[in-house]
C-alpha positions, -999 to +999 in steps of 0.1 A: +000+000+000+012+039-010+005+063+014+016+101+014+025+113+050+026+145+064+055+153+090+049+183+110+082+177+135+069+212+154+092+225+179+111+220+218+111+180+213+086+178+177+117+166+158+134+142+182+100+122+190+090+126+153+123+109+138+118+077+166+079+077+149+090+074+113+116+051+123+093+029+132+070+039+107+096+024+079+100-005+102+062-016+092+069-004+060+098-034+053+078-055+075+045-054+053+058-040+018+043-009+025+051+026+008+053+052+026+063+091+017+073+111+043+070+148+031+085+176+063+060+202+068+072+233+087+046+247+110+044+262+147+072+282+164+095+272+139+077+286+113+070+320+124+107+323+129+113+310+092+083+328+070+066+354+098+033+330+099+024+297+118+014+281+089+025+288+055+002+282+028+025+261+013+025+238+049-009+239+047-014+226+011+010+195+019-009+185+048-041+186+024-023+170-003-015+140+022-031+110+033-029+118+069-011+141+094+017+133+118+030+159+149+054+159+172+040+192+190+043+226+185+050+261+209+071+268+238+077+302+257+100+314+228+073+325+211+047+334+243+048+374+232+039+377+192+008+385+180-021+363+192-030+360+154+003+338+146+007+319+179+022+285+173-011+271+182-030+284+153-017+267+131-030+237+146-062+248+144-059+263+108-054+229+099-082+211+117-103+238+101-091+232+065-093+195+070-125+195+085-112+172+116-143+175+138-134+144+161-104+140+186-098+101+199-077+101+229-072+069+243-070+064+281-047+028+280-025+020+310+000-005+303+004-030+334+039-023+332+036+010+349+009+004+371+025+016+402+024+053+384-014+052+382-030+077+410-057+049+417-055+024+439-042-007+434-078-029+427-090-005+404-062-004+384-062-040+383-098-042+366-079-024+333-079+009+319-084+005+281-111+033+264-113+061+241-128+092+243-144+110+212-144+145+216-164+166+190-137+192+181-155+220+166-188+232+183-203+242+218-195+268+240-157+273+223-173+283+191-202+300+205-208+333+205-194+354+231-197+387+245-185+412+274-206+441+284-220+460+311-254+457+323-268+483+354-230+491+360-213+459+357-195+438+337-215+409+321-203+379+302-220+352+280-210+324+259-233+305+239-230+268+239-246+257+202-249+228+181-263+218+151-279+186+145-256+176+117-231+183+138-238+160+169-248+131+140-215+134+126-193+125+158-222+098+167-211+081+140-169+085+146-180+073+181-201+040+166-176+036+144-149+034+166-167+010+192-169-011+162-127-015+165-132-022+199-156-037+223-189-027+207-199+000+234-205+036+236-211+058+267-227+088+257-219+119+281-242+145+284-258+172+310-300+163+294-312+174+330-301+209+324-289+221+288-309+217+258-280+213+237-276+178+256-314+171+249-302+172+213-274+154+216-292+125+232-317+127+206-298+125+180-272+099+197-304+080+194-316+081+161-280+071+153-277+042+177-304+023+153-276+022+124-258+004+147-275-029+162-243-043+170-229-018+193-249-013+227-252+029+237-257+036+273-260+073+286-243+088+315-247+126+330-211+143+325-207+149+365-210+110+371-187+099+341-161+117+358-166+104+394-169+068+374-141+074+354-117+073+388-140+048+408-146+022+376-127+029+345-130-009+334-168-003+326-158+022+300-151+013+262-157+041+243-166+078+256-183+102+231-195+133+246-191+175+234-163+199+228-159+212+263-170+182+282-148+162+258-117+189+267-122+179+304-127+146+306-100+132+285-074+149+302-086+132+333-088+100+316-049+105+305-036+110+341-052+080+355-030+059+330+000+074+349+019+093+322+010+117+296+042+105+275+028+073+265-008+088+253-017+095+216-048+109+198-063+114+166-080+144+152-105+134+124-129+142+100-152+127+071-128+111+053-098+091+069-070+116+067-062+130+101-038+146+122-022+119+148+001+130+175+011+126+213-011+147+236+019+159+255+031+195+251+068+208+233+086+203+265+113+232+256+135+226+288+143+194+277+146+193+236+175+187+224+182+166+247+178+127+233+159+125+269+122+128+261+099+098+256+093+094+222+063+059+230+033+086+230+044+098+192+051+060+180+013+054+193-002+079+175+017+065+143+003+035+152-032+054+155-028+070+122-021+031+106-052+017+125-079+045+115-067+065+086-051+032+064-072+004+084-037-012+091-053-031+123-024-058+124+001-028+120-007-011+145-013-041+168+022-054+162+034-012+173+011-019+198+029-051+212+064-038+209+059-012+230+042-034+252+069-061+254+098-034+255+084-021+288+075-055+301+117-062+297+124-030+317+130-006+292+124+026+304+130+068+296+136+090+323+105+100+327+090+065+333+120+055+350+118+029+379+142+015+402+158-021+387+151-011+353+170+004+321+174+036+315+172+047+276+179+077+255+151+090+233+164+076+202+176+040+222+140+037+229+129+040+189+154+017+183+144-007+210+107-009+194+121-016+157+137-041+169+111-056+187+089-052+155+112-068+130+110-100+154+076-098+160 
């Protein structure tokens, strides 16, 4: 199979974490007799240092040109001070805009290698962490409308939380779809005793539910999915709830698992090109380095085989290397437990190649 991939290596530790991803991205390639291009986008920091602009049309129009996205991460304090209109972080969402990615899939997995880092206790651990949360990307309250003004001499403040019906169907089916990888269940989060935008949502969640026989849809008020989601996080499969919600929830979901360096998502839209990378941040203080843990990146290459090229068995064997390099004691610094190895950044990419070529 031919696939064109776009490789936004960002900024802070982007290009270190990026290179261990494609490394093991050509690794599957040899494995399976694959063809993959690998075309460098420059976008972020780096690119308003380079051309004045986050994202260059010309970065823009080889991500749309791909078959799917893959980030190290972009920003860092360097550029904290230029105009809000170029931040790094536009040009992330200039191109979930242009690429109509309406979905984000984080996954909340821990591996039982590191269980020890998990805040839970021991017996809920134990029951397994393995689900994904759907997050609609591009509605609700952060697109709403908002406004600041003064009413009877103070200052008043409104944001509208709004969704269209299309717009809710849409991520119903991503979240469907995805339990349809996975164990067949979706959780839909909501707030129906209070908003009407979650009287919708349910609504429509279960119009959509009826295309999907095979996969069982339960719903769950937003306030008790996150007292479940430390209490019982084996019940849960797959999470699809709205943009702000969706914002909250995940990234309580990521820190049960333990570490946010070993956690990927997906940003997607109609088609199967998306944008796949770690969930962590640039991590200036460290790049340049060889230090930072490059596993969260390799998953979200794995991601990107699974959803965007239905590589399954791909990603499953990524999946398992990673898997069986911690189980032998492999370890980055920030991971790093008593008894076991330490390895550089790029030690760690080559400790899952070889574990895939193996395999």
């Amino acid at each position: 199979m031919k696939k064109n991939i776009a490789v936004i290596p960002g900024d802070g530790i982007g290009p270190e974490i990026v290179k261990e991803a494609v490394k093991v991205l050509k690794a599957i390639e040899k494995k399976y007799q694959h063809a993959f291009t690998y075309t460098e986008v420059c976008a972020g920091g780096c690119a308003i240092d380079k051309y004045g602009k986050s994202l260059p049309e010309e970065s823009l129009q080889a991500c749309l040109d791909s078959d799917s996205v893959l980030l190290g991460a972009v920003g860092g304090p360097k550029w904290d001070n230029v105009d809000p209109s170029i931040r790094p972080e536009k040009a992330l969402l200039g191109i979930r805009k242009e690429m109509g990615l309406y979905a984000n899939l984080r996954p909340a997995k821990i591996f039982p290698q590191l269980a020890a880092a998990s805040p839970l206790r021991t017996d809920i651990v134990e029951n397994g962490i393995d689900f994904m949360v759907v997050r609609e990307l591009t509605g609700g309250v952060y697109f709403g409308e908002k406004k600041t003004y003064e009413v009877n001499g103070e200052l008043y403040a409104t944001d509208n939380m709004c969704y269209y019906e299309h717009e809710i169907k849409r991520i119903a089916h991503t979240a469907f779809q995805t339990a349809r990888k996975r164990n067949h269940k979706v959780i839909s989060v909501d707030k129906v005793n209070v908003l009407d935008t979650s009287r919708l949502w349910r609504k429509v969640m279960h119009e959509v539910a009826k295309e999907y026989p095979d996969v069982e849809l339960q719903d769950m008020l937003v306030d008790n999915t996150a007292m479940q989601i430390v209490k019982n996080p084996a019940q849960f499969d797959v999470i699809v709830t709205e943009n702000m919600f969706g914002d909250i929830l995940s990234d309580e979901a990521s820190m049960i698992t333990g570490s946010i360096g070993l956690i990927p998502s997906a940003s997607l839209g109609e088609s199967k090109r998306g944008m796949y990378e770690p969930i962590h941040g640039s991590a200036p203080d460290i790049a340049g380095q060889n230090i930072a843990n490059p596993i969260g990146t390799i998953l979200a290459a794995g991601m990107m085989l699974k959803y965007a090229f239905d590589m399954d068995e791909e990603n499953a064997v990524i999946e398992k290397a990673v898997a069986d390099v911690l189980s032998d004691g492999y370890r980055t610094g920030d991971i790093m437990e008593e008894g076991k190895t330490k390895l550089f950044c790029d030690e760690m990419g080559d400790k899952i190649v070889e574990y895939i070529e193996k395999a």
